[in-house]
Structure formats: structure tokens, C-alpha cells
C-alpha positions in Angstrom: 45.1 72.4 102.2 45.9 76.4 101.9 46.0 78.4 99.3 48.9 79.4 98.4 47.1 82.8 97.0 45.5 83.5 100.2 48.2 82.7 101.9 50.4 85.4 100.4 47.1 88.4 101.0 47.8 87.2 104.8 51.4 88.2 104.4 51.0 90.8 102.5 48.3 91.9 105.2 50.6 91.2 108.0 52.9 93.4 106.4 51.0 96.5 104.9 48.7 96.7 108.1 45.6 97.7 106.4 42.8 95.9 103.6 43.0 99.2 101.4 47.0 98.4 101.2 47.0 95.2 100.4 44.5 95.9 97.4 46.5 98.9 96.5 50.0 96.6 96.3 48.1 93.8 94.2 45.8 95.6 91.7 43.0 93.9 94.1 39.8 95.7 95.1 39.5 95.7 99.2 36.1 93.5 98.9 38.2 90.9 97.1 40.9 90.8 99.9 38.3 90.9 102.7 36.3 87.7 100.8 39.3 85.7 100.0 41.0 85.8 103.7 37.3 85.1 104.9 37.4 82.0 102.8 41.3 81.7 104.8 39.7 81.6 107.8 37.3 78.7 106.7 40.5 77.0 105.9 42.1 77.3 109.2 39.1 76.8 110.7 40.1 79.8 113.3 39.7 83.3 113.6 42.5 85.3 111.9 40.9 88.9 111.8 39.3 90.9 114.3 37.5 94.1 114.0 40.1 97.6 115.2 38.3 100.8 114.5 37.4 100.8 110.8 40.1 98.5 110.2 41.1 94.9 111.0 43.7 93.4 112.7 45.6 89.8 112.7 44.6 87.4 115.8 47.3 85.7 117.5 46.1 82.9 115.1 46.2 85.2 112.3 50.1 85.9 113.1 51.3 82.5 113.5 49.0 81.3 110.1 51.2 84.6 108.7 54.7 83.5 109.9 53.8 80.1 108.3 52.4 82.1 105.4 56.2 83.9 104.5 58.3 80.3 105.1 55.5 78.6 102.2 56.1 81.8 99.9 60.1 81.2 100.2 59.8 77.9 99.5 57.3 78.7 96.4 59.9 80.9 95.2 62.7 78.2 95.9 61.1 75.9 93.7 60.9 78.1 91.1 63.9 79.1 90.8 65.4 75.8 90.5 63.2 75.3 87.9 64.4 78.7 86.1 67.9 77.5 86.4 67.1 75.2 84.0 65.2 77.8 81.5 66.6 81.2 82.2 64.4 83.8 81.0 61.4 82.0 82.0 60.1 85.2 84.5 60.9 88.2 84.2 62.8 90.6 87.1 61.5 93.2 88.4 64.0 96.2 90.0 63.5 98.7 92.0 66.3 101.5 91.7 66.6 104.8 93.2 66.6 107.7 90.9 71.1 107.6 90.5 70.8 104.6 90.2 68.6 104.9 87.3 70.7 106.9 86.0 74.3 106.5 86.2 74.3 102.0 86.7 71.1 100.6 84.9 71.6 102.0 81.2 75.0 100.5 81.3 73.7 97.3 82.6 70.8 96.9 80.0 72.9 97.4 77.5 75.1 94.0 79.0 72.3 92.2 79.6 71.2 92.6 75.9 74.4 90.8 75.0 74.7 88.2 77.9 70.6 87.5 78.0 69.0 88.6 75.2 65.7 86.7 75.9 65.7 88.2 79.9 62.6 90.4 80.4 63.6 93.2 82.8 61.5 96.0 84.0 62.1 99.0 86.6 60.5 101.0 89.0 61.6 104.1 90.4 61.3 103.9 94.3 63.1 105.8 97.0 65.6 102.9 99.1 63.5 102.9 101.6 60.2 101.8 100.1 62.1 99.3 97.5 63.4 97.5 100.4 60.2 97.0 101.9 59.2 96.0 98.6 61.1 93.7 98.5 60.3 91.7 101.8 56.8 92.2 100.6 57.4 90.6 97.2 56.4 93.3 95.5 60.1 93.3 93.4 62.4 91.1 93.2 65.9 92.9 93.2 66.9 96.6 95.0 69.5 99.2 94.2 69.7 101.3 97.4 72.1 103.3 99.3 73.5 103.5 102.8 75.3 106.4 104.3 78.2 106.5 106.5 77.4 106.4 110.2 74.0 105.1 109.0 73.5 101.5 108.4 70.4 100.3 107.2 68.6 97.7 109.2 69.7 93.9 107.9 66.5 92.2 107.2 66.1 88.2 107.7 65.9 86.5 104.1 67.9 89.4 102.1 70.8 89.2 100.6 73.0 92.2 99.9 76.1 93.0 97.5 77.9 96.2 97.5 78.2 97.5 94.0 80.4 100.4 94.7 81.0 103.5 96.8 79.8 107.2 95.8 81.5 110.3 96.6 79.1 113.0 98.6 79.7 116.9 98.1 78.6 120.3 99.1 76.3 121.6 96.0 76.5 125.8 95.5 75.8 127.9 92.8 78.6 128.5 90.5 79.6 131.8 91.5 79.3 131.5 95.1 82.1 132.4 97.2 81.1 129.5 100.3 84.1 127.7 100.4 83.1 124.9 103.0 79.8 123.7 104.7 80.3 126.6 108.0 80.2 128.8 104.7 76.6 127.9 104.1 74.9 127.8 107.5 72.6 131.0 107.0 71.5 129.8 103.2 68.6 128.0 102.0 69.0 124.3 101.7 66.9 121.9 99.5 66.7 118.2 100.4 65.3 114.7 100.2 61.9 114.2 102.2 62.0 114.1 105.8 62.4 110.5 106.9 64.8 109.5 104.7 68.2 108.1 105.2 69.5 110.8 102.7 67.5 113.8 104.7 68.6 112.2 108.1 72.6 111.5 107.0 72.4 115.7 105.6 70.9 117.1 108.6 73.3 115.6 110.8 76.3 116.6 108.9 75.4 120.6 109.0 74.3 119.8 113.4 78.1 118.3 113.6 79.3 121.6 112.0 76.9 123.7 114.8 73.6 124.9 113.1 70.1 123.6 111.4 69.8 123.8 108.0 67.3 126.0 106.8 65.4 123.3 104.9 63.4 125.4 102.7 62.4 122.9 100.0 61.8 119.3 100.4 62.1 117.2 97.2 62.6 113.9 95.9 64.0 114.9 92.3 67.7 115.4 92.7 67.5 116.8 89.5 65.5 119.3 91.1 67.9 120.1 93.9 70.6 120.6 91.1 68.4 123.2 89.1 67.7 124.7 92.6 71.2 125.1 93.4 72.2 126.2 89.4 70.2 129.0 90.1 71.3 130.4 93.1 67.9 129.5 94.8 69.3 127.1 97.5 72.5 124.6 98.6 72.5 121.0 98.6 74.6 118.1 99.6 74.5 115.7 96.8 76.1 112.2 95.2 78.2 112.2 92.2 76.5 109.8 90.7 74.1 112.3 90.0 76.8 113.7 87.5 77.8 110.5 85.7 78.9 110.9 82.2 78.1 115.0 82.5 80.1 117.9 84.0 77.9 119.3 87.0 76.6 122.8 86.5 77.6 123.6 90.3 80.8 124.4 91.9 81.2 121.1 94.2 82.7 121.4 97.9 84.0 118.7 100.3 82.4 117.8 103.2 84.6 117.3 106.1 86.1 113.4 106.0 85.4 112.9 102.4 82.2 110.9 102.8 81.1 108.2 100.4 78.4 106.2 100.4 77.9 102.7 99.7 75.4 101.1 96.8 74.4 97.9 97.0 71.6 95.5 95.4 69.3 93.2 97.3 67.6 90.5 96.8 65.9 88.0 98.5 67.6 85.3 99.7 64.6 82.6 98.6 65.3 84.0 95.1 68.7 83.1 94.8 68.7 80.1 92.8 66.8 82.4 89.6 69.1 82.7 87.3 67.5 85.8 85.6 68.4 87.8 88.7 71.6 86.5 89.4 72.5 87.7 85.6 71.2 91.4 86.4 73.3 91.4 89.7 76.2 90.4 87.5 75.2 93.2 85.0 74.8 95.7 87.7 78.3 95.2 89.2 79.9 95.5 85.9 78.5 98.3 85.0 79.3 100.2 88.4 80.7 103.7 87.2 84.5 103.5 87.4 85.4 99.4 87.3 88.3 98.2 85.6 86.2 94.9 84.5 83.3 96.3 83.5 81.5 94.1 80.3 84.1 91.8 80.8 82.8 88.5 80.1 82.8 85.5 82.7 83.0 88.3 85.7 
């Protein structure tokens, strides 16, 4: 019989591409990976690994062990969550939220969850969309707040689930005595934005191409925070989400963008996990606490 726990460092492997990544995701040391999927190939009585440089790589044994590897984790995590449906509480969720998210939706929803399930361990990690998803195929969380921009639809991954939580107004950031008027206004100014790669970045660049230049990217950060001090002080212009604002006035004079763009929130989980009740409670938490909903902390909804 496998292992269950060697199974998942093949997945995990299959997945991160390299030993060092693998130990880095699971608190492992690389010797400790490379000795346990050894002991995987025993098992399998086949070679899974083969020698690439000063790395390995998965045999065409190795990827169908893998494959089999991901259907016998869903089903582990099947069977426990029937078995939390009858004990909510009994593990704890782990969320990945994007730094908006963090904070304009999940103080609101920790504050429901500590009335509707008081005994509910949650805990958060900050993680740009695109690596909590990934996470979250890899197992590394079990529930994601991300974004998607218009125009931009993010890949739909086999075995996730996704809800929209709500849409978020984009605008044109600029200091607040600057005269720009519109985004044409701004096509000679510095601009500060996400890191290159991301579906933020991307969705911005395009937007100042359509209007006929390149932005002058002069700082790349991941702090929107940042980008709003940047752009308080005169130092640089910025496209950014309201959310950013929630519950505060915003210490820059916001523009629209041409079209009035929003973009859409939404939570994901995967769809092996969808029986635990703990995360089905902090989906529930996290819709009704969605800036702007009529039914927010209603009870039932």
C-alpha cells in the first residue's frame, strides 16, 4: 500500500518542479523529501525520478503515480470533511487573501464568525491572487480571496470552486492638487504599480496602451499602501481599487477610467473540500461581509 504522506511530496513535487520547493512549502529539509520519495519508489516498485541537471525530474511512471497521487488526496480530504460535518471546528481554515481583501472584507467577517462559530480556528496569509491560487491546488490553503479584471479572466482550474463576493470600482489615483483630469492627462507622469506579471500590472498596462502610450513604470510595488503614499505626495500616478479606501476618505483626488471598470472578487476553494463545514461558514462570512450588501450579518444568509 502507499503512503498517503509520500504520496502528497510526489504531488507536491509534480507541482513545485524542484526538491528545494517542496521542502520550502512543507517546513521539510530537501534530504527528507529526496529519502522519503526514494522509499516511494520502493513502493511502486518503479522508477519515478530521474537525474536533470542538478535537479530531478518525474518519469512517465512518476507522472501517472502523481495523477493518482492528487485523485487519493481529494478523496483524503473528502473523507474528512464528512467527518467535520459532523464536528465543525474540528480543523482549522487556512485563507489566503490579497492585501484589500485583508483589509476592507476579512475584519468584517471575523468579527461574524465570532458570533456564528465561536470555536472555528481561522488563520490568514497575505498572498498576491496569483500565488494563493496556486496554493490552493497545491494544498498549501484551503480557501482564496482573489481578483479578476475585466477583459482578463483568470484560468478555471479542474477541482476549484469559485463564488463572486462582489464587484470593486477601479480609478485613476493623482495627487490632490493635480490638474490631470483623465488618464491622456497622465501619459508623460511617473506611474507606480503592482509587479510585473501580475494580473493587476498586466490589466493597468493595457488600459494606458488603449489610450496610445507606455506608462512610465517607475516603481514596482506590491504594497498598495505604498502606491497611495506615492501618489499623496506627488511622486507618481496610479490606477487603484476602492476597496483600498474602505471605511476611509482617500487622500487622492480619484479619476475615472474610460468604461467605469470594476473588478470582480471572488473566494475559492477546492472542490474536494466542500463538504468542511468550517469553510463553508467562512465563505458565508465572507459574502456577508462584502462592503456595501444589504444582508450583511444577517443570520441564515
Amino acid at each position: 500500500m502507499f503512503e498517503l504522506r509520500r504520496l502528497r511530496l510526489l504531488h507536491e513535487l509534480a507541482l513545485r518542479g524542484t526538491l528545494a520547493a517542496v521542502a520550502e512549502a512543507l517546513a521539510y529539509s530537501p534530504s527528507t523529501i529526496s529519502q522519503q520519495l526514494a522509499q516511494l519508489e520502493k513502493e511502486a516498485g518503479v522508477v519515478l525520478l530521474a537525474p536533470d541537471g542538478r535537479r530531478v525530474r518525474l518519469t512517465e511512471h512518476g507522472r501517472i503515480l502523481a495523477a493518482h497521487a492528487a485523485r487519493a488526496l481529494d478523496l483524503d480530504e473528502r473523507a474528512r470533511g464528512e467527518l467535520e460535518s459532523l464536528h465543525p471546528g474540528l480543523a482549522p481554515v487556512r485563507v489566503a487573501v490579497m492585501q484589500t481583501a485583508a483589509l476592507a472584507i476579512v475584519p468584517a467577517a471575523l468579527a461574524l464568525l465570532a458570533e456564528r462559530a465561536p470555536h472555528l480556528r481561522v488563520e490568514l496569509v497575505e498572498m498576491p491572487p496569483e500565488r494563493g491560487l496556486f496554493e490552493l491546488t497545491a494544498r498549501g490553503v484551503d480557501l482564496v480571496i482573489a481578483e479578476q479584471y475585466p477583459g482578463h479572466t483568470r484560468a478555471h482550474t479542474e477541482g476549484l470552486d469559485r463564488e463572486t463576493l462582489g464587484t470593486d470600482p477601479i480609478h485613476l489615483a493623482v495627487a490632490s492638487a493635480d490638474p490631470a483630469r483623465s488618464l491622456d492627462d497622465l501619459r508623460d507622469r511617473p506611474w507606480v504599480m503592482e509587479p510585473a506579471g501580475t494580473a493587476a500590472r498586466l490589466w493597468a498596462v493595457q488600459q494606458c496602451r488603449a489610450a496610445g502610450f507606455e506608462p512610465d513604470v517607475r516603481y514596482e510595488l506590491a504594497d498598495l499602501s505604498a502606491h497611495a503614499r506615492l501618489v499623496a505626495a506627488g511622486q507618481a500616478v496610479a490606477v487603484l481599487p476602492d476597496l483600498l479606501w474602505e471605511g476611509a476618505a482617500a487622500p487622492v483626488t480619484l479619476l475615472d477610467l474610460p468604461d467605469l471598470p470594476t473588478r470582480e472578487i471572488f473566494s475559492a476553494q477546492r472542490t474536494a473540500s466542500q463538504a468542511r463545514a468550517g469553510i463553508l461558514e467562512v465563505r458565508r462570512a465572507l459574502r456577508d461581509a462584502f462592503p456595501g450588501r444589504a444582508d450583511a450579518g444577517a443570520p441564515g444568509r
